[in-house]
N, C-alpha and C positions, 0 to 999 in steps of 0.2 A: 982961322981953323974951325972955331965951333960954329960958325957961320957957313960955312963947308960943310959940314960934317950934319948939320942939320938938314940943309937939301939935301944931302943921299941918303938920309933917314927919308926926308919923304917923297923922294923918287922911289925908293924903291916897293914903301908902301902901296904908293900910288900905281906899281905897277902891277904887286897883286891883288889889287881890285879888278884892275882890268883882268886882270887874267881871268878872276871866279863871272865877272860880270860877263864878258868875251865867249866862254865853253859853253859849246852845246849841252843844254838840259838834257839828264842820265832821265831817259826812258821810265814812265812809272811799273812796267810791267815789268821789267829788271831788277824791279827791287825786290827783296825776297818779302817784305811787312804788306806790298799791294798783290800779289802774285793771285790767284784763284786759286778761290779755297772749296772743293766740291762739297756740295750741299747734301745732307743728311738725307739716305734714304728712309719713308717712311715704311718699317714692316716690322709694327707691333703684333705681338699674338692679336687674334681678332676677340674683341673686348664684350664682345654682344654672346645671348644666350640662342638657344635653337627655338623656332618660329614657325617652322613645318608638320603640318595635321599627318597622322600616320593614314596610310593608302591602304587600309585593310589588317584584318584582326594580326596578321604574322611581320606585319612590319614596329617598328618602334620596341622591339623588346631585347634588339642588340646592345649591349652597351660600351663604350668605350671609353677607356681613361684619359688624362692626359698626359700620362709617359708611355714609354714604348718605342719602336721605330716609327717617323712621320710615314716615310714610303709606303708600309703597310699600311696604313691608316687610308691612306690615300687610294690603293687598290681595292680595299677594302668598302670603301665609298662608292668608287666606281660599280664597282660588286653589286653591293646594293641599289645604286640607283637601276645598273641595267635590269634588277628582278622588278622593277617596280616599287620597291622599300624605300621610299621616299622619306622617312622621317628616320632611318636608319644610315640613309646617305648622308644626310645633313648633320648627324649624329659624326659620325666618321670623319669628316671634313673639317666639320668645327674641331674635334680631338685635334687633329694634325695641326690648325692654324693655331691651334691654341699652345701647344709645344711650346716652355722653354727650353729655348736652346744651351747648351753650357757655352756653347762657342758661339763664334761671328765671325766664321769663316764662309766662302760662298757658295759651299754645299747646304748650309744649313738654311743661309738665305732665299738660296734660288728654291727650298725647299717648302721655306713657308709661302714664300711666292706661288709656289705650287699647287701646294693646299686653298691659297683664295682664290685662285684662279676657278679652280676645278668647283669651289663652296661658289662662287658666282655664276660660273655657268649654270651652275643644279638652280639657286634662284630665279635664273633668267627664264629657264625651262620651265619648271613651273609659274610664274607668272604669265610668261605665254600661253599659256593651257588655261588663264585665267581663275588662279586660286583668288580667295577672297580679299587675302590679305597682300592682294597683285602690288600694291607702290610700296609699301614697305620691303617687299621682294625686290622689287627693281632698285630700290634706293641703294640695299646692302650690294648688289649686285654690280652696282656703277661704283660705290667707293671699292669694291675690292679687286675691280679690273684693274682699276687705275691703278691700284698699290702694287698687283702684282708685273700691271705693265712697266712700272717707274723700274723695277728690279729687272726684269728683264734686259733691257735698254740698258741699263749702265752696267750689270754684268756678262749680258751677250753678246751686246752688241745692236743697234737698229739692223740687219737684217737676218735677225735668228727668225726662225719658224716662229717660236714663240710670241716671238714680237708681233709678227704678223696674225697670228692668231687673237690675241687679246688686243689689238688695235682693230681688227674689224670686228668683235664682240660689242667692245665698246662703241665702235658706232653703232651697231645695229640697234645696240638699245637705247642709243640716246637719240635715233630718229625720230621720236616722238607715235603720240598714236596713228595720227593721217598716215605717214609713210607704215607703220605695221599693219594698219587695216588694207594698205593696197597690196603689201607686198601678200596678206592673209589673201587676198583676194587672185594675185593671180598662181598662188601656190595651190589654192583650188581649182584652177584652169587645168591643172596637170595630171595626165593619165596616171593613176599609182602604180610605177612599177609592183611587180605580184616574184614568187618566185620564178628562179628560172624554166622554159621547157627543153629539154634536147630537141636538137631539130631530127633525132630521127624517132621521136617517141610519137607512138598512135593518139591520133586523133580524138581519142575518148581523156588524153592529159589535159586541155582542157578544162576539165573536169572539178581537175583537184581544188582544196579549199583555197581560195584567192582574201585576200587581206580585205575588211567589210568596208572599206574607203571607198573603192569600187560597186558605184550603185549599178552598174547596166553592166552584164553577162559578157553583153555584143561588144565592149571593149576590147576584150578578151579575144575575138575572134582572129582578129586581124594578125593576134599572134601564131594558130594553127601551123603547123607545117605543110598542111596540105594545102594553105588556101595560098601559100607564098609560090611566087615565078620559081622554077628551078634554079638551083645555085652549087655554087661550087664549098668542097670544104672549108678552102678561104675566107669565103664571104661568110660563113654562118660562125665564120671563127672571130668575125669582127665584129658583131650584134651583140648588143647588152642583152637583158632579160627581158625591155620592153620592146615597142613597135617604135623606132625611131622616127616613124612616119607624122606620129599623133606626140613626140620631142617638143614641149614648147615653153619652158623654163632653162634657165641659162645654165643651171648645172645639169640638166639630161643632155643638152645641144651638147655641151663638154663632152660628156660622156660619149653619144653615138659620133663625135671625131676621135676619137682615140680610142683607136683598138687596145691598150692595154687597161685602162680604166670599163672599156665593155666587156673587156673576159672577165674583172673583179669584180663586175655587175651581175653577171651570169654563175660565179663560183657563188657568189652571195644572195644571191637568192637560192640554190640550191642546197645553204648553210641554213638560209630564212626558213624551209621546211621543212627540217629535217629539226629542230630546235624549237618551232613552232611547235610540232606532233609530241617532241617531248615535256613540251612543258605543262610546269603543276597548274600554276592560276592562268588559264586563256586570256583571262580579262587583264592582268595587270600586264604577263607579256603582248598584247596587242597595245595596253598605254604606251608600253614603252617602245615598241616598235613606231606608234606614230609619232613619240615628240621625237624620236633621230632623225625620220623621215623628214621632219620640220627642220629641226635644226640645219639636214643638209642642204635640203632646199633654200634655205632663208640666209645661211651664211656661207655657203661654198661660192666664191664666184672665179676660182680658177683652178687649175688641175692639179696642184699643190694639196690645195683642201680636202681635193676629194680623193687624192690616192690616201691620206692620212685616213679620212672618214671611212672609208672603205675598210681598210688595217681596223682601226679599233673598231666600228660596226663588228667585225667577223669576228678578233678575240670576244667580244660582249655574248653572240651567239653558241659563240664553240664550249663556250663555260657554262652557257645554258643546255647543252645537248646537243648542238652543231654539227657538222662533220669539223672531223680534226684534222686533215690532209692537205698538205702545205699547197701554196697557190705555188703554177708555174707562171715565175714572175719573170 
């Protein structure tokens, strides 16, 4: 009997070994200790002080705290950059990234996101325009894409607007010089749109003050009304502001295919001088008329972009003295 009883002690041991040895290995992903565990996104307040020379005796004497609401800060930025008030922008932007938040919910997130976003662009613009202090511009300017693209993407989603916007910022400034000096080059190939003319105004319109990027008059010409083949109200209702003839940059081409982006070309340049006439410093609203001009040219490259650029271009104008009169969209 105890000779008995000792084999079915180790029969049955023995059989569950087989058993544990036998079962299919339980999956590492199933366990709850291997699982994936999402990685911290980076969006500290931005740690750096401001760095940007004031653009004239009325800029640089805004000041901003760091509490308050971010959004205003954020508009408020924008404000300033479209006067020209470059070191007031910069001012304004940093306030907003600089916000401690009480929370970490993903209002407050996507909001600081916001702030670098917008505090990089303003870097990258001016570094394009070649301020002195250009790589240290561009440096802050690529870490803060990145940080505010990383938030993006894991709170919007890869195909929010956003995303898309701050993924091609980010290349564009991480092309290096060769590719900014060709792209500089063929964005000078391109007729500068000027405001718009009615096709049914006299011949002496013309006339009016044309943006000074435009060295030859005779440019100009080819827009007259009188010099064009006759047409139908249709047709003049499809035409941007420029000659789509002398089109030869991939965001004009965009433009004279799509009739609703050439009537927001045409309302907008007739916001361009009506905003133009009112404003205080000439010289700062023409800087900043050509770095957006830059901007659209150098990063719009599909219709997406430029129905956006079109929208803020006109709010930027209407606050300067624009017309106010809603687009029929």
């Amino acid at each position: 009997m105890p000779l008995f009883a000792g084999g079915l002690v180790a029969g049955v041991a023995l059989a569950i070994a087989l058993v544990f040895v036998m079962r299919p290995e339980t999956p590492q992903a199933s366990r709850p200790e291997a699982a994936a565990v999402p990685q911290p996104i980076v969006n500290e307040p931005c740690g750096f002080n401001a760095i940007v020379k004031a653009a004239d005796k009325t800029d640089g004497s805004a000041a901003f705290g760091s509490t308050g609401p971010g959004a205003a800060l954020i508009v408020r930025g924008k404000e300033a950059a479209a006067a020209g008030r470059d070191r007031d922008a910069e001012a304004a932007f940093l306030a907003a990234c600089k916000l401690e938040s009480p929370t970490k919910d993903a209002a407050a997130v996507l909001l600081r996101a916001d702030a670098k976003y917008n505090l990089a662009r303003h870097y990258a613009s001016l570094a394009q325009e070649g301020a002195a202090n250009r790589n240290e511009l561009n440096s802050r300017a690529s870490s803060l894409f990145s940080e505010s693209l990383a938030v993006y993407k894991a709170q919007l989603g890869g195909e929010h607007e956003k995303v898309r916007f701050a993924t091609q910022a980010l290349a564009l400034l991480n092309d290096g010089d060769g590719e900014a000096a060709r792209r500089k080059e063929r964005v000078a190939a391109v007729s500068r749109p000027s405001a718009a003319t009615p096709v049914t105004a006299p011949s002496n319109v013309a006339k009016e003050p044309v943006e000074p990027s435009v060295e030859k008059p005779v440019v100009r010409t080819a827009e007259k009304p009188i010099e064009r083949p006759a047409e139908n109200d249709t047709q003049s209702d499809q035409r941007p502001s420029f000659d789509c003839s002398r089109a030869r940059s991939q965001p004009e081409k965009i433009i004279c295919a799509d009739p609703q982006l050439a009537r927001m070309d045409r309302d907008l340049g007739r916001v361009y001088a009506r905003a133009k006439r009112a404003a205080a410093d000439p010289q700062a609203f023409q800087r900043v008329s050509d770095r957006e001009w830059r901007r659209r040219e150098s990063e719009c490259r599909d219709r997406e972009c430029l129905v956006d650029w079109y929208r803020e271009r006109r709010e930027q104008l209407v606050s300067q003295g624009g017309d106010d009169r809603e687009w029929n969209r």
